[in-house]
N, C-alpha and C positions, 0 to 999 in steps of 0.2 A: 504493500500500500504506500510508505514512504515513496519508495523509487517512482509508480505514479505518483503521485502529486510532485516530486522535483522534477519529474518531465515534463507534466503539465506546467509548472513556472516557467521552465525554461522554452518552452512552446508559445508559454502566453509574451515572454520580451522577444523574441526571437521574431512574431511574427508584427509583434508592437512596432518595434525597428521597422521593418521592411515595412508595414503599411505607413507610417510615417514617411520615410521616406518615398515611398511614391505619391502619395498624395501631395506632398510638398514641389516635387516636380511635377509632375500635372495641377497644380494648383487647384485643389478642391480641398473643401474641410476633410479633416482628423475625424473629426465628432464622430460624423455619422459609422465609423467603424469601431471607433473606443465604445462607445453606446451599444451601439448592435450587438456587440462580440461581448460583452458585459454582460448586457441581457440574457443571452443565449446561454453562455456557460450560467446563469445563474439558474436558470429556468431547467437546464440539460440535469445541474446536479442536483434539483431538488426533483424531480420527474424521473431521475432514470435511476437513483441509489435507492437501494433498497431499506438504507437507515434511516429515508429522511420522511416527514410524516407526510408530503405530497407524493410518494412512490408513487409513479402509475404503470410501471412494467416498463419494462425494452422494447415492447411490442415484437416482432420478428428479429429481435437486436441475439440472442441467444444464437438463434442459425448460423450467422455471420461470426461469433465469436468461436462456436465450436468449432466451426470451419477453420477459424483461422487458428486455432489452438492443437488442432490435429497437424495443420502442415505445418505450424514451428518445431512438434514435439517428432514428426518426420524429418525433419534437418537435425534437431538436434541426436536422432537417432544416428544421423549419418547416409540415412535412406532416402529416395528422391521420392517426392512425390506423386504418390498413382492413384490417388482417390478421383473425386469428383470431377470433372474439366473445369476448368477455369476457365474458359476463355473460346468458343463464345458461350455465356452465361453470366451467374453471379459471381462469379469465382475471384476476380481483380481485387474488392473491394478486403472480400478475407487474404487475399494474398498480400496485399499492403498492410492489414492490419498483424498478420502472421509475422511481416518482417518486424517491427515494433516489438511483437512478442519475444522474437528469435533474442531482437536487440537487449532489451530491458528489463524480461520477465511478463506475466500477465500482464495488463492495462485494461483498464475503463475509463476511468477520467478522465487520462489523455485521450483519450479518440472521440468521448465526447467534445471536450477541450476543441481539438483540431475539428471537428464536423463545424464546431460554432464559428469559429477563425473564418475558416472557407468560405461558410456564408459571410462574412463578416468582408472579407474581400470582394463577393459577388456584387456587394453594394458600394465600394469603390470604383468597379468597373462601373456599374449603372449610373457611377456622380459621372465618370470623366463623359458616356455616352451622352449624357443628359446638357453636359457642358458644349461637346462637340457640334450637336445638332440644333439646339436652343438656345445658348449663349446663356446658359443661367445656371448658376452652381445651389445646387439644393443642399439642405442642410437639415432641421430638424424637420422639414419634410419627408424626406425621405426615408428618415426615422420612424416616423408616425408610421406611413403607408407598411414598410415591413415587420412592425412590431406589433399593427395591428392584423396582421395577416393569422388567424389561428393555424393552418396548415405550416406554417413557419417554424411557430415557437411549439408546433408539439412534435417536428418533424425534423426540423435544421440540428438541433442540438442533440441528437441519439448514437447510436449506434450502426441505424439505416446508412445508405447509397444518397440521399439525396441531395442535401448541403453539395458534396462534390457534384451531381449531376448537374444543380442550378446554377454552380460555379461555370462547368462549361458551356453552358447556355448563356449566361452574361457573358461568358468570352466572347462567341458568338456575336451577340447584340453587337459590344463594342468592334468586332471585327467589321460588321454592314457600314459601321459610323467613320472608320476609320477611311473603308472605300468609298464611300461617298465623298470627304474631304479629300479624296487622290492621295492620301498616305496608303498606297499600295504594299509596302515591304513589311508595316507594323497592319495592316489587315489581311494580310493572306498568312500574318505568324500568328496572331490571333485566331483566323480563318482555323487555320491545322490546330492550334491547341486545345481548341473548342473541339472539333470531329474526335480528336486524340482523347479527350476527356468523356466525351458524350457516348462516343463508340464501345471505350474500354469497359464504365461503368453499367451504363448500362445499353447493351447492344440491340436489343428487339425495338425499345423506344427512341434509342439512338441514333439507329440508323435512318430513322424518318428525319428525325430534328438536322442530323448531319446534313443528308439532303435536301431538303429544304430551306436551309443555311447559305448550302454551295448556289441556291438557284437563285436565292435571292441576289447573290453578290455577284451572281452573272447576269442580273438584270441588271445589280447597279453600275458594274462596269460598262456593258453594251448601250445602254442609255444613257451616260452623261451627257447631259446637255452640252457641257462646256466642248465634249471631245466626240460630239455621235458623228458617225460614219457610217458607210453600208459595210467595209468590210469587217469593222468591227461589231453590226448586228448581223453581220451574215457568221460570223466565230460565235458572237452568243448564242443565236439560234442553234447551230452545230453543236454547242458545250450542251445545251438544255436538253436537245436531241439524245444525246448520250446519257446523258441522266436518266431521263425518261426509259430508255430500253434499259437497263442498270439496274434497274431502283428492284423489281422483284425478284430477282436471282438473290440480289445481296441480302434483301429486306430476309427470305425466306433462309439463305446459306446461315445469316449470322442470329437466325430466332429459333433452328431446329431442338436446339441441343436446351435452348433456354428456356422456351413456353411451358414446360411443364413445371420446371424449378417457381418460374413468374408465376403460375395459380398457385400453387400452393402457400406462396408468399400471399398473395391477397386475401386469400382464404384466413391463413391466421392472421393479417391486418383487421381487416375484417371484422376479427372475433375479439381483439385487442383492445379497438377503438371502440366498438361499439358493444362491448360487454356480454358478446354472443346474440345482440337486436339485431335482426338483420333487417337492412341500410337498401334492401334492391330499390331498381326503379320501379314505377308503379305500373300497373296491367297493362295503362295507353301506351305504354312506352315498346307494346311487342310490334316484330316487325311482319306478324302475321295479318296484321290490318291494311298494309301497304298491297298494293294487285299481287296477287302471285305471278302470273306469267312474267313478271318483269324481276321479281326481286328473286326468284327459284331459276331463272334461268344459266346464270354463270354465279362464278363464286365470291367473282369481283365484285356482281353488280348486290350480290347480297351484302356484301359488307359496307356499300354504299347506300341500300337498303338503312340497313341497322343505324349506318352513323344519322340518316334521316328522322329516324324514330327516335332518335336518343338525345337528337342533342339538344331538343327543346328542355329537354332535363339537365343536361350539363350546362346551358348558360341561363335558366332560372327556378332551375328546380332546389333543393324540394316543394314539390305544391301541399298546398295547403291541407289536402287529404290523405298526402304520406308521410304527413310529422307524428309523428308516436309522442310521449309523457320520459320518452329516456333521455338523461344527461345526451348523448353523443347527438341529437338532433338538436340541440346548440352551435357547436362547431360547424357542422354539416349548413346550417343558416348564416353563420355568422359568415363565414367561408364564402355561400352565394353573394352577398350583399358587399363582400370586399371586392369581389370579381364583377361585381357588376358596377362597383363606385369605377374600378378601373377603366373599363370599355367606354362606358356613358363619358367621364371625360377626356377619353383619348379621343371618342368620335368626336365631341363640342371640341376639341383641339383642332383638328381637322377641316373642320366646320369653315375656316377661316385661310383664305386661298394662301395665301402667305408661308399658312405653318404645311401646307402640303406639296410633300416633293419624294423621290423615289426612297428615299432612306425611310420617310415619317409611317409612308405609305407601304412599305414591306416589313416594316413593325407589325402594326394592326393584320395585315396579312398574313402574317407570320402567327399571327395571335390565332385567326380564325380557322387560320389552315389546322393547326393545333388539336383546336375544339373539334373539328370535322374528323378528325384521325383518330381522339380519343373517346370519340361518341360509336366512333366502329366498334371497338372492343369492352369499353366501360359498362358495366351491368348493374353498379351498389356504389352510393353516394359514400361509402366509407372510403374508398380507394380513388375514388374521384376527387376528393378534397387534397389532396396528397398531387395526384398529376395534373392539375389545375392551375398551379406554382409555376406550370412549365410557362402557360398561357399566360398568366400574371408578369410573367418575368416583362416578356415583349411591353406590354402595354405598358410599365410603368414608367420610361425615361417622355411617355406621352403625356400621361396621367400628371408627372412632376410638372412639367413645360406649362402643363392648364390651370395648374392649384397656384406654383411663382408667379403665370402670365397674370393672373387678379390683382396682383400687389400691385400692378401697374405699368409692368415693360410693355404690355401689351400685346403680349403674347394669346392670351386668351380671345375669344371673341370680342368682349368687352371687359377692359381693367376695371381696377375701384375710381378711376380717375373718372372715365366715360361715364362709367355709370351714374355719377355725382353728377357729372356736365349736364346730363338727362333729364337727371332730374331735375337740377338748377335751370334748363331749359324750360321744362314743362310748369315748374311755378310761375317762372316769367311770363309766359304766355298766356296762361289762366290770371293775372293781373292784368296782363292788358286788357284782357278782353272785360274784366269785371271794370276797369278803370272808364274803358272806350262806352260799355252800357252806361256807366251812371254820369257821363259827362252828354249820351245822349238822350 
């Protein structure tokens, strides 16, 4: 127990440093990472120790550790590892954590510790994106929006994949913002750390977000305004091309090994968060109401079917006749209502010609593409609150842009400045006119 917690200190200055110092060169606030990564680890070690009186379980965090306690105690043997595959699957995530163990003995609170950090960083990349594209450095905004996120603080600081997933996903983000500013070198290294991260971690859901990544950033290269050509939209059409015939070999090559590991994970998530309630969608939500001939005919057009049927549930559900009297339909609502503050004002961002241009606009894109893709497979509002974070992510360097634009840069539709002018308008007017009747 000692030797964790002097790792963990030595994790918490180690990573102190370095986000200091990059935020200090990108000039954005400190805050929002000393805060967040505060939080988290405080939240991580009263939630996930078994001493402390808020224990709520590891949720699926035990898998991951047995896993990785089996391959250190395989090396330590001298023996190589032959158990389960690592790779593609879950396997990465105890493999990193196995090394830790090799290193130092058990740990817990370190890997809590580091899951918090990660996310902790994911919202450093989000200041400098947010800076990049809107010219405004957020600060205890940004704070708000992820500490009020409940899939955040019950999920970032664990033992789970996630923290690291949503890290390479902000990598991502800021990868699209970097090629839109023509810093090509620092978004195509972005570009790959994000695939590197997304892929490793987690590979089924991965590999959609990786793709859809790359597609974006070859729309935003081939359409620069400043540099459009024909032969550089005759390369991007070619690049997209190949994506497109790509995408289900790979999608299928890197999910065979792992779809089975991945239900059973949601299964005990599941049973975790929601105390053994089951979280399904509701009856409307079957894709048996859709025509048959159209939805039974290929396998594709079924999964497109389903994402049809589902996603009015992923972007406002739960409805009001699938909330039960148990704690976990709290989260499950609070969770809708953060995701839907984010979309409503990324679209009022939008709203206003100015803030829309191919980066702003492959955000939001990138958000709905998300919902569409997780509405194929998603069946129970417990495991949706969890990959929802992905689609959150996109929206929020948006959502920042519309909450500062009110202060007055004018970013938003209308600042607190206009809106005063307005109304200071509209009193004036209504005097004259009461002035111009009694003078006639």
């Amino acid at each position: 127990m000692l030797t964790d917690l002097l790792l963990s200190a030595s994790i918490i200055v180690f990573a102190g440093g370095f986000a200091f110092l990059t935020t200090r060169r990108w000039d954005v606030s400190p805050v929002p990472f000393m805060v967040v990564a505060a939080v988290l680890i405080l939240v991580g070690l009263s939630t996930q120790l078994a001493a402390s009186p808020f224990y709520l379980g590891l949720f699926d965090g035990p898998y991951y550790l047995e896993w990785a306690f089996a391959i250190s105690e395989a090396w330590r043997d001298g023996q190589p590892w032959s158990g389960r595959v690592i790779w593609p699957g879950k396997g990465v995530w105890p493999l990193m954590i196995a090394v830790v163990n090799y290193s130092f003995g058990p740990v817990l609170v370190a890997v809590i510790v580091i899951n918090a950090l990660v996310f902790a960083f994911s919202i450093v990349l989000l200041q400098q994106t947010t800076v990049l594209l809107f010219d405004v450095r957020p600060k205890w905004t940004i704070i708000a929006l992820a500490l009020t996120s409940s899939p955040v603080l019950l999920n970032a600081p664990t033992v789970l994949r996630e923290a690291i997933f949503w890290f390479g996903i902000s990598a991502g983000i800021l990868a699209i913002t970097y090629l839109y500013r023509a810093s090509f070198a620092r978004g195509v290294a972005f570009l790959l750390l994000s695939a590197l991260v997304v892929l490793g971690i987690r590979p089924n859901l991965g590999v959609v977000i990786a793709y859809l990544l790359v597609a974006a950033a070859i729309a935003i290269w081939a359409l620069r305004r400043e540099s459009m050509s024909i032969s550089r939209m005759f390369v991007g059409s070619t690049l997209f091309a190949v994506l497109c015939a790509t995408f289900f070999p790979t999608f299928f090559a890197l999910t065979a090994i792992g779809d089975i590991e991945e239900r059973v994970s949601i299964v005990a998530t599941l049973l975790a968060t929601g105390g053994g309630v089951t979280t399904a969608l509701g009856e409307s939500s079957e894709v048996s109401e859709l025509p048959g001939f159209v939805c039974d005919s290929a396998s594709y057009v079924r999964l497109f079917c389903d994402s049809l049927a589902r996603l009015p549930f992923l972007m406002f559900g739960p409805f009001l006749w699938e909330i039960g009297p148990e704690p976990v339909w709290i989260l499950v609502v609070t969770s809708t209502l953060h995701f839907l503050f984010l979309l409503t004002t990324s679209v009022l961002l939008l709203l206003k010609k100015s803030n829309r241009n191919i980066a702003s606009l492959s955000l939001l894109g990138l958000s709905l593409a998300t919902m569409v893709v997780l509405a194929a497979v998603m069946t129970n509002y417990g495991i949706i609150i969890r990959f929802r974070v992905v689609a959150e992510l996109f929206l929020l360097p948006l959502s920042l842009a519309f909450i500062l634009g009110l202060r007055g840069d004018g970013l938003g539709i209308f600042h607190l400045g206009q809106i005063r002018d307005i109304g200071r308008g509209r009193a004036k007017r209504r005097a004259e006119v009461i002035i111009s009747g009694c003078a006639s």
